[in-house]
N, CA and C atoms as a LAMMPS dump frame, in Angstrom:
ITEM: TIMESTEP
0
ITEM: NUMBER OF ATOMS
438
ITEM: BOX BOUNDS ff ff ff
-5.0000000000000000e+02 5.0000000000000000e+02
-5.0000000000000000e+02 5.0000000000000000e+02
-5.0000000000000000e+02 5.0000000000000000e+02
ITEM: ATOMS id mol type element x y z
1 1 1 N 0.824 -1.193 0
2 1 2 C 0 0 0
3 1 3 C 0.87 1.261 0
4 2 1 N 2.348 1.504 0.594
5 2 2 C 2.734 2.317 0.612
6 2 3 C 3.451 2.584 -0.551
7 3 1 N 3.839 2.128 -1.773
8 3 2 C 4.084 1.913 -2.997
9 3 3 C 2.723 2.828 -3.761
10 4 1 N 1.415 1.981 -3.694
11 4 2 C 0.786 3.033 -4.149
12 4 3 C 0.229 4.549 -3.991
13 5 1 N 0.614 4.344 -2.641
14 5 2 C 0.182 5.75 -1.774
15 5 3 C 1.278 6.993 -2.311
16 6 1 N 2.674 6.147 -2.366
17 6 2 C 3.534 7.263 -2.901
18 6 3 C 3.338 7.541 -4.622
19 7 1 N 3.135 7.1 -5.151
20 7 2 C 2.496 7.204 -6.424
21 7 3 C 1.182 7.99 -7.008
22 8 1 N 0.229 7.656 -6.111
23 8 2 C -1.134 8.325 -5.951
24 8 3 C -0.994 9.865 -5.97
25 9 1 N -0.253 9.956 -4.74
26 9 2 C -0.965 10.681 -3.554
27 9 3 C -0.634 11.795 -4.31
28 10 1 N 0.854 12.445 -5.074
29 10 2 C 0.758 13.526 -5.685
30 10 3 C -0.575 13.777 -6.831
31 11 1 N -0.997 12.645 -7.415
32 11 2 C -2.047 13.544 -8.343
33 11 3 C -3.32 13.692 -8.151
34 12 1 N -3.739 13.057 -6.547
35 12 2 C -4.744 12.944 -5.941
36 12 3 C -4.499 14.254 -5.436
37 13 1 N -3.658 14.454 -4.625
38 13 2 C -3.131 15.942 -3.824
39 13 3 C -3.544 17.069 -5.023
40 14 1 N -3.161 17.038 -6.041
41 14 2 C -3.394 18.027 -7.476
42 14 3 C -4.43 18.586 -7.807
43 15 1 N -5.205 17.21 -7.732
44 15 2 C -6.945 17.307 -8.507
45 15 3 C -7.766 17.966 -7.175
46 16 1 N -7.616 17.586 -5.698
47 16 2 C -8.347 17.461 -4.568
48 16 3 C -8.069 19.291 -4.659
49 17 1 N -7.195 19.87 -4.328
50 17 2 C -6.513 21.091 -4.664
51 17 3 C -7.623 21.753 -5.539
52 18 1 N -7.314 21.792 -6.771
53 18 2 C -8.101 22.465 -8.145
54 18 3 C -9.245 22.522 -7.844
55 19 1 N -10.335 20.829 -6.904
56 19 2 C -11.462 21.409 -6.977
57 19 3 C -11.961 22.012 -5.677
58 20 1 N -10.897 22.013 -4.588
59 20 2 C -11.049 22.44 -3.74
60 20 3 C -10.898 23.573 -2.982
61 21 1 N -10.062 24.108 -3.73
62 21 2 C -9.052 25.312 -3.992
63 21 3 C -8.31 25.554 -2.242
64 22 1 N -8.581 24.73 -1.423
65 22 2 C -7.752 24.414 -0.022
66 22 3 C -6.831 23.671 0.199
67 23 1 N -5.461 23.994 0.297
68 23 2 C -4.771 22.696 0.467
69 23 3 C -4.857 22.128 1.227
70 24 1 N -6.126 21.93 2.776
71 24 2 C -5.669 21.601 3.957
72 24 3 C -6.682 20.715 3.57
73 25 1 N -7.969 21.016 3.311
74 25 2 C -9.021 20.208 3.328
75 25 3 C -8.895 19.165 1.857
76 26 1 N -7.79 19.438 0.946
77 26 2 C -7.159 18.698 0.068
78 26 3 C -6.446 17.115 0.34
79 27 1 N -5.86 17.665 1.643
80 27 2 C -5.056 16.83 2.224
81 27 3 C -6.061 15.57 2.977
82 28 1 N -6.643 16.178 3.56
83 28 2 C -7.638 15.318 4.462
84 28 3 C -8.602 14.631 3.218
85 29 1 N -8.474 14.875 2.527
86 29 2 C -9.653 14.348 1.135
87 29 3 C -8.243 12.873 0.98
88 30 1 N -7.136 13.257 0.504
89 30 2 C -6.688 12.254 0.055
90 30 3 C -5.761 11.211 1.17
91 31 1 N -5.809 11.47 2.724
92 31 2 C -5.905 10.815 3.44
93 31 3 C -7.265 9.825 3.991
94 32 1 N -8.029 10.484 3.99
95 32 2 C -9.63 9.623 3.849
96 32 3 C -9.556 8.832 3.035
97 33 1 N -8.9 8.792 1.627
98 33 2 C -8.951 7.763 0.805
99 33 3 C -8.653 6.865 0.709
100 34 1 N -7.254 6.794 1.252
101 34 2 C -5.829 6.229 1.204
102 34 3 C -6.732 5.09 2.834
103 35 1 N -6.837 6.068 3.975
104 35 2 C -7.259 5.147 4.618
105 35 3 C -8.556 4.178 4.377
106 36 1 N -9.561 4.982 3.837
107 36 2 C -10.475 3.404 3.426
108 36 3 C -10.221 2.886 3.133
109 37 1 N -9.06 2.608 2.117
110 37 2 C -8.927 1.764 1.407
111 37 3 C -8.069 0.95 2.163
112 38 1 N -7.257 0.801 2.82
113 38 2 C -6.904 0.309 3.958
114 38 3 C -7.658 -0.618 4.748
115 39 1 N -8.55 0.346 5.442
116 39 2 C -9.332 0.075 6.162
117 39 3 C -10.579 -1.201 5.226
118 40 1 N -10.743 -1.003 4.115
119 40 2 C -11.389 -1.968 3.421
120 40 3 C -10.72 -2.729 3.189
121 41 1 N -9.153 -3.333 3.059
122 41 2 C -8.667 -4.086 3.232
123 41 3 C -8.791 -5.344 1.927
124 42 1 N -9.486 -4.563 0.772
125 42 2 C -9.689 -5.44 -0.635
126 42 3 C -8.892 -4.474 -2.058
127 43 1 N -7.765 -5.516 -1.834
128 43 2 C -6.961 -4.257 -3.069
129 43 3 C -7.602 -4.745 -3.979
130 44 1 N -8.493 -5.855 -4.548
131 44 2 C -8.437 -6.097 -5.879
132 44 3 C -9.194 -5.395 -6.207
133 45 1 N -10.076 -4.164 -5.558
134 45 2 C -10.415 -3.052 -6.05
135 45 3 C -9.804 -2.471 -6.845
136 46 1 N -8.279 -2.166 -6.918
137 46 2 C -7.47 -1.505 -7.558
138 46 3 C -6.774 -2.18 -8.547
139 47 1 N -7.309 -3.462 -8.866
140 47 2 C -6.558 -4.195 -10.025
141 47 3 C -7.424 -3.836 -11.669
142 48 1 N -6.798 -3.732 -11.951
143 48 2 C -7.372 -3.265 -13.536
144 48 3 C -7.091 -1.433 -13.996
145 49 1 N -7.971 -0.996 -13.25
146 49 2 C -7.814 0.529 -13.367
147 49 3 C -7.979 1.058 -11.794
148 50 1 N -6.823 1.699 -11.177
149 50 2 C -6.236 1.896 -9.656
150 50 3 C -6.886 3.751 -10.347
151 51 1 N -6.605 4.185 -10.932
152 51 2 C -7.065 5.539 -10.924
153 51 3 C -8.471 5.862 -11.181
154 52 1 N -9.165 5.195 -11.647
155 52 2 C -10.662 5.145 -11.483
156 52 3 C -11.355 5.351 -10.557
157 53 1 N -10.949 4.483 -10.042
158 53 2 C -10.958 4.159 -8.613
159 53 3 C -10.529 5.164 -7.174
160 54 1 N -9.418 5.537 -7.336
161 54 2 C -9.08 6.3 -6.529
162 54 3 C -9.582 7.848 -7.048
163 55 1 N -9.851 8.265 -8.15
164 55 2 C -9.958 9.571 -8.763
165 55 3 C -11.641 9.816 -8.014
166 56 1 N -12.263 8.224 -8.192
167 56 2 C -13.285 8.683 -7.809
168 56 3 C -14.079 8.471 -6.585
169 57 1 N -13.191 7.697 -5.437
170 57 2 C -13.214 8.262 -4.467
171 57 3 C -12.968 9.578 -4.345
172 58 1 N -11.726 10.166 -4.319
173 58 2 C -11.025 11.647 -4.073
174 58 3 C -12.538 12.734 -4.794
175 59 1 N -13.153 12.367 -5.655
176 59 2 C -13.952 13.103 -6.311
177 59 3 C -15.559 13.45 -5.091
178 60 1 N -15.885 11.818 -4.841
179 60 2 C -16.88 12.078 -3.827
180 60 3 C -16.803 12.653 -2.601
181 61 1 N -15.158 12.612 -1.946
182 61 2 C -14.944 12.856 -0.785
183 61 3 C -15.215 14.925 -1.082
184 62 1 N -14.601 15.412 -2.524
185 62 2 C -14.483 16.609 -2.176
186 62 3 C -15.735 17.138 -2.731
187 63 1 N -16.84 16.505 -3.232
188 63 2 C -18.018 16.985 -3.282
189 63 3 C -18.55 16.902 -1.683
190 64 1 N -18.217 15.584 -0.898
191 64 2 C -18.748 15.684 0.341
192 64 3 C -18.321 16.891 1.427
193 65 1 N -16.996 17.365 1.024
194 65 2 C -16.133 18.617 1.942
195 65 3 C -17.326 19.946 1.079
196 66 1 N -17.092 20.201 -0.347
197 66 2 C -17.953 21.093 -0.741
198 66 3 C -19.184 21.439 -0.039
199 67 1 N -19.954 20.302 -0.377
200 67 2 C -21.313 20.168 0.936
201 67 3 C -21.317 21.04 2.26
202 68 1 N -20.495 20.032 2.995
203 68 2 C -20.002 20.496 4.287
204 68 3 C -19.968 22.446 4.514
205 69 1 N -18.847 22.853 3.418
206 69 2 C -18.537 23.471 3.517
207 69 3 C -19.789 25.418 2.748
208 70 1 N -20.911 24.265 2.348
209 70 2 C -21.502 25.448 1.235
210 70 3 C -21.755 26.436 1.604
211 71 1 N -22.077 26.759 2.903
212 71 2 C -22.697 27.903 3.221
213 71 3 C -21.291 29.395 3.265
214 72 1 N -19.95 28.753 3.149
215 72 2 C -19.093 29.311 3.2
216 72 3 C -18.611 29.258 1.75
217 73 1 N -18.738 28.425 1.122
218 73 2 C -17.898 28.187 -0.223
219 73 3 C -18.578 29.485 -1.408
220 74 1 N -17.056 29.48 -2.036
221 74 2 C -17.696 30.255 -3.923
222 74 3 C -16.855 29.607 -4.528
223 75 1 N -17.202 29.918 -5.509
224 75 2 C -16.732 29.099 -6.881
225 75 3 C -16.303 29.863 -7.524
226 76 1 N -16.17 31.269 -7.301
227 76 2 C -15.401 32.419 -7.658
228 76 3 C -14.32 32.925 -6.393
229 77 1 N -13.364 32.74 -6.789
230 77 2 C -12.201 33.453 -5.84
231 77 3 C -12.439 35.316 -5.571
232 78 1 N -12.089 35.626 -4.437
233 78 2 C -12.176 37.081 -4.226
234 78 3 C -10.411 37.65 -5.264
235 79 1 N -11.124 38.476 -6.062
236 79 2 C -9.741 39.043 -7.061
237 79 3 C -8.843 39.366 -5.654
238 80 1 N -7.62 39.075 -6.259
239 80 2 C -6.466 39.572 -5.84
240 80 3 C -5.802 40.287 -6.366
241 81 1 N -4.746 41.057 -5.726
242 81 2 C -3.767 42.184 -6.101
243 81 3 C -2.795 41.268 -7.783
244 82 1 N -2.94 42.175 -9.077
245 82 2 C -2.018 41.213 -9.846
246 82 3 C -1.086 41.012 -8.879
247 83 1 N -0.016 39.957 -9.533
248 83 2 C 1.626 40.519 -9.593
249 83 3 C 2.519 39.5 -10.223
250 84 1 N 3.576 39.119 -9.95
251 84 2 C 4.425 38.796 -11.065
252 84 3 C 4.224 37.492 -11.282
253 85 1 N 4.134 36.366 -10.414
254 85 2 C 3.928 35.51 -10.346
255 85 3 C 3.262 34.407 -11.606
256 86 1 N 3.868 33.772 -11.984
257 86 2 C 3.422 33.227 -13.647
258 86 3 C 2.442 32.323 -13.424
259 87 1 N 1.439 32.533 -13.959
260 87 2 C -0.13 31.638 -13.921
261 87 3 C -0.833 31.876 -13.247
262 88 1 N -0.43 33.097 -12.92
263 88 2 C -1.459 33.505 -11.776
264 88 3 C -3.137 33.698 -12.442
265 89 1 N -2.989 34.053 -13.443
266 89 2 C -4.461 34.677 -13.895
267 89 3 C -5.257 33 -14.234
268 90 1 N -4.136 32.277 -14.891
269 90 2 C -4.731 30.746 -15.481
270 90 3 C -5.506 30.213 -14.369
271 91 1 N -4.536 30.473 -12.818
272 91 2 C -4.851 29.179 -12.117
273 91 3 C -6.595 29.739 -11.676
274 92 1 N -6.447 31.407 -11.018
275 92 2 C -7.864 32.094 -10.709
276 92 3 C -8.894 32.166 -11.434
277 93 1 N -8.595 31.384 -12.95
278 93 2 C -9.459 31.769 -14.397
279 93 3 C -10.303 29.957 -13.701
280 94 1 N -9.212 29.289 -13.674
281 94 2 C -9.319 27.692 -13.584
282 94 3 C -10.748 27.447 -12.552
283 95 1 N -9.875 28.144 -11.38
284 95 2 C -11.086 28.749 -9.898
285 95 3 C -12.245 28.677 -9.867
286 96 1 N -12.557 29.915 -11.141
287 96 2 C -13.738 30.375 -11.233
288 96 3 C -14.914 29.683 -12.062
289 97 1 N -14.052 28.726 -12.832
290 97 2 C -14.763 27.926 -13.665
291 97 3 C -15.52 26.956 -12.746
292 98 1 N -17.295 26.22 -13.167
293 98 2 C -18.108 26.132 -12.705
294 98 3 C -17.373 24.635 -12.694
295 99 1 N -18.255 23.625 -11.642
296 99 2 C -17.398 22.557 -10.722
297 99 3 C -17.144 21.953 -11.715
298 100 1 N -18.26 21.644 -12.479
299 100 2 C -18.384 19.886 -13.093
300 100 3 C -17.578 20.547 -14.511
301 101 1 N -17.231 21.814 -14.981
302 101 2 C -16.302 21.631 -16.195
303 101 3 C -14.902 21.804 -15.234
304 102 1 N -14.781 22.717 -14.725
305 102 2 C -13.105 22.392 -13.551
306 102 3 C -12.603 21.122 -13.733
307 103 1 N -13.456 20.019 -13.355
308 103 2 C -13.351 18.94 -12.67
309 103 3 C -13.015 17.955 -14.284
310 104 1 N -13.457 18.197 -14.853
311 104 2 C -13.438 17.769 -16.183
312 104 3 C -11.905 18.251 -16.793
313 105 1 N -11.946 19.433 -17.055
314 105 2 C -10.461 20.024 -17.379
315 105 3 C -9.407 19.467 -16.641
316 106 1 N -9.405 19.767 -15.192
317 106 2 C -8.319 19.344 -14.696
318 106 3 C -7.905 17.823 -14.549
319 107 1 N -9.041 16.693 -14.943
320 107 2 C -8.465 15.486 -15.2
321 107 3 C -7.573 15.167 -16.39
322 108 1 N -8.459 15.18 -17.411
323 108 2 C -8.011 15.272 -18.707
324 108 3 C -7.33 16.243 -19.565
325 109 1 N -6.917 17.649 -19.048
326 109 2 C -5.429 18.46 -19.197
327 109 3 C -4.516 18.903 -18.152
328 110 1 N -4.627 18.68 -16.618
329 110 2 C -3.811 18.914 -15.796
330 110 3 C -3.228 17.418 -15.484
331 111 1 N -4.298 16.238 -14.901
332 111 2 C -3.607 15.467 -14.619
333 111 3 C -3.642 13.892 -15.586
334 112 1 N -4.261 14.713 -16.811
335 112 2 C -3.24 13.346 -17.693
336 112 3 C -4.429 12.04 -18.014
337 113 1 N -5.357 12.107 -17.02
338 113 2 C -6.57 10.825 -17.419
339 113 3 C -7.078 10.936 -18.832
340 114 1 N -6.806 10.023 -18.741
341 114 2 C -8.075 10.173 -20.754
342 114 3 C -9.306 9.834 -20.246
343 115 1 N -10.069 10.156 -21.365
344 115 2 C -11.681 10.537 -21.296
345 115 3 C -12.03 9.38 -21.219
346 116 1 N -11.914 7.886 -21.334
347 116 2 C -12.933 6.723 -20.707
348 116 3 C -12.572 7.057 -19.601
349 117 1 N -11.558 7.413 -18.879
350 117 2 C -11.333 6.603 -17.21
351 117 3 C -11.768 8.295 -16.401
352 118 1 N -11.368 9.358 -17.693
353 118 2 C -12.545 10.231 -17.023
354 118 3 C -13.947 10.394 -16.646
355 119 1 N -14.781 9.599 -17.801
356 119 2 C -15.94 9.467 -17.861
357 119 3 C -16.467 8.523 -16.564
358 120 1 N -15.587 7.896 -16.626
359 120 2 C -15.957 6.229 -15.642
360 120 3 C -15.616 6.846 -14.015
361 121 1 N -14.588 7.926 -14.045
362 121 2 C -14.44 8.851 -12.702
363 121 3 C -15.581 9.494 -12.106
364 122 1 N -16.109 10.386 -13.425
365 122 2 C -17.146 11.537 -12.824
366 122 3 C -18.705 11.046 -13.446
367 123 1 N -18.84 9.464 -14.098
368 123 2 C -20.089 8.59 -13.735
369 123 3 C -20.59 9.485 -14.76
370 124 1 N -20.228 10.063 -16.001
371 124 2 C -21.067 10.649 -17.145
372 124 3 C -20.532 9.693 -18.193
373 125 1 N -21.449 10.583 -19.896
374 125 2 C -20.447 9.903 -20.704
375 125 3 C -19.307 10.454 -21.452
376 126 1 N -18.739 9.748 -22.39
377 126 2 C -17.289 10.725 -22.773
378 126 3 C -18.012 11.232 -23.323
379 127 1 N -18.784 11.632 -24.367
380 127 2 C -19.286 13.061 -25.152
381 127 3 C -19.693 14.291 -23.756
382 128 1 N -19.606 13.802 -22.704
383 128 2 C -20.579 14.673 -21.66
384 128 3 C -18.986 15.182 -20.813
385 129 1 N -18.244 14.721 -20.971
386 129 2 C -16.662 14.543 -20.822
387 129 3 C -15.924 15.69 -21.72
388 130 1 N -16.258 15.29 -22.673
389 130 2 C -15.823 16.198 -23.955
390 130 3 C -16.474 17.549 -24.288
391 131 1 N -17.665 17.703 -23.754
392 131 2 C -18.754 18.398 -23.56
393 131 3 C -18.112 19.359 -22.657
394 132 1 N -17.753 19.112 -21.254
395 132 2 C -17.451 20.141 -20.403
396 132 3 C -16.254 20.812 -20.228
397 133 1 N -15.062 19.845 -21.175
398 133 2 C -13.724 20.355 -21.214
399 133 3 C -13.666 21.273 -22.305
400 134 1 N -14.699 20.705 -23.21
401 134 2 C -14.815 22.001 -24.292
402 134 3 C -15.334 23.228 -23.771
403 135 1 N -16.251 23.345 -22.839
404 135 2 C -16.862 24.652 -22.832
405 135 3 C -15.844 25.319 -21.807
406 136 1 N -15.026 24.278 -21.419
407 136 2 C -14.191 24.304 -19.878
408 136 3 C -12.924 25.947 -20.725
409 137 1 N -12.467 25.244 -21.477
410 137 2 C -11.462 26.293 -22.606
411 137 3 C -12.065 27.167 -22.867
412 138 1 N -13.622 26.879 -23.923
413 138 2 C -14.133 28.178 -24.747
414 138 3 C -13.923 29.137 -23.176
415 139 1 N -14.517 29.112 -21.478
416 139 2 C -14.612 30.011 -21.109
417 139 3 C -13.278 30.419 -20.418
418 140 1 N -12.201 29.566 -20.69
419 140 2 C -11.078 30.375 -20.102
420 140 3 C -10.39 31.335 -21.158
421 141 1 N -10.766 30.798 -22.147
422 141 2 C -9.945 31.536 -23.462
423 141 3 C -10.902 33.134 -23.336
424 142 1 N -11.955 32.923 -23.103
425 142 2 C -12.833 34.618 -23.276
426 142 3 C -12.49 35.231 -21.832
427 143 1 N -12.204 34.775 -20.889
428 143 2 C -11.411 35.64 -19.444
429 143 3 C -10.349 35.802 -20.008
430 144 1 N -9.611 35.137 -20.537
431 144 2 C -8.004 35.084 -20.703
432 144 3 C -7.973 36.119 -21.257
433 145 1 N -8.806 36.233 -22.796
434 145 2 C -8.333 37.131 -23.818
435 145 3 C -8.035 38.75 -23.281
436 146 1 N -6.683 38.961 -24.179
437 146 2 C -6.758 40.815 -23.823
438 146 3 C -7.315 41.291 -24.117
């Protein structure tokens, strides 16, 4: 387990992050995981496709923190001061984007899943996959633009 945990845990840590935009409550998302699965004590869960699997745990846990957290949460960041810092505008553009295309983008162009094991993550289909990463761009490209 600790083989996969060190493997995991950075792109679980990544995605939990993006849709969470907390690193603390990020952390606790992909420790909850790591321990059920433990605690369930059946790896052959993880035989065939281990990121499916784990993507979509990490996925329910941070809809369940979202929940938790709604009466406090936005989905728009409060603007900040520019400054030099490179990506700054991408990552706050990323932010603001609505959950279920975020969540879409950042599998399939931040952390690398292709669209079956995306689809099979976030329980839609790949056109519905393809659907939200597309509109995911069209709306960063119209914030982005100068």
């Amino acid at each position: 387990m600790d083989a996969l945990y060190e493997v995991w845990r950075p792109r679980l840590l990544r995605y939990c992050t993006q849709l969470l935009h907390h690193g603390h409550d990020a952390e606790e998302v992909v420790q909850d995981v790591f321990t059920k699965l433990v605690a369930g004590g059946d790896r052959r869960r993880l035989d065939g496709q281990p990121e499916v699997l784990l993507f979509r745990m990490a996925r329910n846990r941070c809809i369940d923190v979202r929940r938790k957290h709604a009466p406090q949460a936005r989905d728009d960041l409060a603007p900040s001061a520019r400054d030099e810092e490179p990506g700054r505008d991408l990552r706050e553009a990323i932010a603001r984007l609505p959950f279920d295309q975020r969540e879409a983008l950042v599998l399939t162009a931040i952390d690398g899943v292709g669209y079956r094991e995306a689809a099979a993550i976030l329980g839609v289909s790949l056109g519905t996959v393809a659907a939200r990463r597309g509109a995911a761009i069209q709306e960063l490209q119209r914030r982005l633009a100068p």
